[in-house]
Each structure stands twice: as C-alpha cells, then as structure tokens.
N, C-alpha and C positions, 0 to 999 in steps of 0.2 A: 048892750054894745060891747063887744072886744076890746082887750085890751093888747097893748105892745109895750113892748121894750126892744131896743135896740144892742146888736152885738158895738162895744166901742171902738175896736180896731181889730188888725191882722187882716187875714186872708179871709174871715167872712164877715170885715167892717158892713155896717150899715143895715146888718139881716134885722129884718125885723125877728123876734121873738114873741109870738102870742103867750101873753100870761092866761092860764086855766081859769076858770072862775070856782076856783076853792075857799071856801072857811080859812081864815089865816094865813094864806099863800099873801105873801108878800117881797118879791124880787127887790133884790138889791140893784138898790139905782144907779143909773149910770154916772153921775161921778164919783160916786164911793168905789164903781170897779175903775175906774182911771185909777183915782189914787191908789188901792190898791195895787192893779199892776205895775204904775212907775215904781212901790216901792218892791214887787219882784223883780221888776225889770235890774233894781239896782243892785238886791242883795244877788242876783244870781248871773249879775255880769250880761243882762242880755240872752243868756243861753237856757233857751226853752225846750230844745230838742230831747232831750236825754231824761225829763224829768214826767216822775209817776206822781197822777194826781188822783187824789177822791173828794167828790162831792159830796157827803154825806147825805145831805137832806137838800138832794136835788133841786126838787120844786121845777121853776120854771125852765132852772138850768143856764140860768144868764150865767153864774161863774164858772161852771164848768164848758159852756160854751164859745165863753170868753178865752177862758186856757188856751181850749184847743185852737180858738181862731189865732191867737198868738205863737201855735205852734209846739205847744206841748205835743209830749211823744205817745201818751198815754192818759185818758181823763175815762177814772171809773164812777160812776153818778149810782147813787141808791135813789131809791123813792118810794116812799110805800103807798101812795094815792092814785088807782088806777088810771083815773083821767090823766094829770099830771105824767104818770109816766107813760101815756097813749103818745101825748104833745111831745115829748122828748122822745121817743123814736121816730117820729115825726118828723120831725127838723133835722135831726140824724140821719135818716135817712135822705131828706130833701136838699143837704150840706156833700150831702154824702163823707160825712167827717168818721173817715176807718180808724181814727183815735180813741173815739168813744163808746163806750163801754156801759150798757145801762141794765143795771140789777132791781130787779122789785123786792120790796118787802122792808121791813121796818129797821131802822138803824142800829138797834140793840144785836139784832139778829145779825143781818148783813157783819159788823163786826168778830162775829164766831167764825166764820165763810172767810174773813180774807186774809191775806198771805203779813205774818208780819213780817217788820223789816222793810217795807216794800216802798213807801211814801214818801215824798221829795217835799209835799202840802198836802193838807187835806184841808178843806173849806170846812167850816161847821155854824152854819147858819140856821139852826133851828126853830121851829115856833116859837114865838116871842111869850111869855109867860109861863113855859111847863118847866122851869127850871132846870133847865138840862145844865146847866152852868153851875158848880166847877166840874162835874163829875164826869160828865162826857172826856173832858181833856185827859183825865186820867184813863178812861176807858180804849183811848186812841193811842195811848203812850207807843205799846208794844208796836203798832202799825206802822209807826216810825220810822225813817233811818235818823241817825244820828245826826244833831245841829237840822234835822229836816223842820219846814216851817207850819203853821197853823194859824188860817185866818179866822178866827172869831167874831159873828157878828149878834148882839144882842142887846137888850130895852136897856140896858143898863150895864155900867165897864164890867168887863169880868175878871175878878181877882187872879193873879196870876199864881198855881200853885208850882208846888216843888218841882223841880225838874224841867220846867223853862222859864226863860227871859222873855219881858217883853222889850222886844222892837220895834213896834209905830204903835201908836193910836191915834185915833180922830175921832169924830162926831160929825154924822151930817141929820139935823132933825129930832127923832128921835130914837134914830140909830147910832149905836155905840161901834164900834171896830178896832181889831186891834189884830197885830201880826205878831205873833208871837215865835218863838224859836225853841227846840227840845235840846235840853245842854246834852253834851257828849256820853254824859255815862248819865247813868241812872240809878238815884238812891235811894 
C-alpha cells in the first residue's frame, strides 16, 4: 500500500507527496514542518523570496518541497537513492516547481560540487542511527552565509558545536529538531 504525505501550506497546500518505500526513509511529519516554518517564517520576517536552500538528504522531499511551496527562490535537494530521487523529479515536474533543483548522489560528495557561501538554510535530516551528528554541521559550515540558518533533525538532540547558536528546538515522538544559526565569523 502507498504511502503519502502532504505539502502543509503555500502555493502547493494539500499535494500530496508519495513517500518511496525505502529502508529508513522516514519524512518528516507534518507538524514538525509547520512548526518549523512558523519559526522561519519568524526569523526571516515572512520573506521567502530571496532565499537559497539545500536539502541535503532529500528523501521524500516534504522540506524542500515545502520551502518551495512557501516560496523560496531556490531549493537545491541531493539524494542518493535512485528510486527516491525518480519520485522527486516526479513531483517536480508534475508542480512544475522551476525552484527546484535535484542532484543525485551521496552527501559527502554533492558537498565538494557546491558553491560555498551560497545558503540562506540547509535542512539536514539524515538516516536516523549512522551518526552523522555533530560532524556533518561542521562539514556544511563553509556552505554557508553568514548568521544563515540550519535545521537539524535526529533520534536524539544534537549538541550544538562551535560556530552556531541554537535557536528553537522541540520533540515530536521520537524526533528531536532544532534550528539552529551559523554565528557571523568563524573560529
């Protein structure tokens, strides 16, 4: 039987989203992306337009499809699961969302490939267990702009290291989240 998830709001409220049937694919649910974007909505004044996103570890694509429904100006999605990234061009193309941007291949990789400086947020929602946590954040540093923001989702809070603040967290289940912020300079 298929599975769905729904976009929460914007300009493609309501789409459904077929999740892939992957080993470990797990979409972040729909009220964890509400709270989520209220609390973009808050830090960024409402103003979607202007701003570059990466989804790191795609997957079903509910956050980075979410962005765009809300109107980001740019949402670049990796994925390295062929199926997974079949369904995201998929929907891409059937939104016909010219925002988004979808890169195959594994996140270690895709990180050498893109532009630093560039990133207003990058989602980082990885496999739950393979410890990608704290080290990814530091490997995203450079990707950055300045004070740019970083949603983390994982089985467990994840320590904030040097060089950002956290700014929200919450718990829904046995998902941990947290928005975090890259401080201005870098030490």
């Amino acid at each position: 039987m298929k599975k769905y998830i729904r976009i929460v709001a914007g300009q493609y409220r309501r789409t459904p989203i077929e999740v892939p049937d992957i080993e470990g694919l797990r979409p972040t649910p729909d009220r964890v992306r509400e709270t989520l974007f209220n609390w973009l909505n808050h830090f960024w004044q409402g103003e979607f337009g202007d701003k570059q996103v990466l989804d790191l570890f795609a997957g079903s694509g509910a956050l980075g499809f979410e962005a765009a429904s809300r109107g980001v100006g740019h949402v670049q999605m990796v994925e390295s699961d062929p199926k997974a990234m079949a369904a995201l061009r998929i929907l891409r193309d059937r939104l016909n969302a010219d925002a988004v941007r979808i890169q195959g291949g594994l996140a270690q990789s895709a990180l050498t490939r893109l532009e630093n400086g560039r990133y207003d947020l990058i989602f980082l929602d990885p496999p739950f267990g393979k410890g990608w946590f704290p080290d990814i954040l530091e490997q995203v540093l450079p990707l950055l702009k300045p004070n740019a923001l970083v949603y983390a989702e994982s089985e467990e809070p994840v320590p904030v290291p040097d060089n950002y603040v956290a700014l929200r967290q919450a718990r829904a289940g046995a998902v941990h989240y947290q928005l975090l912020q890259r401080t201005a300079s870098l030490k």
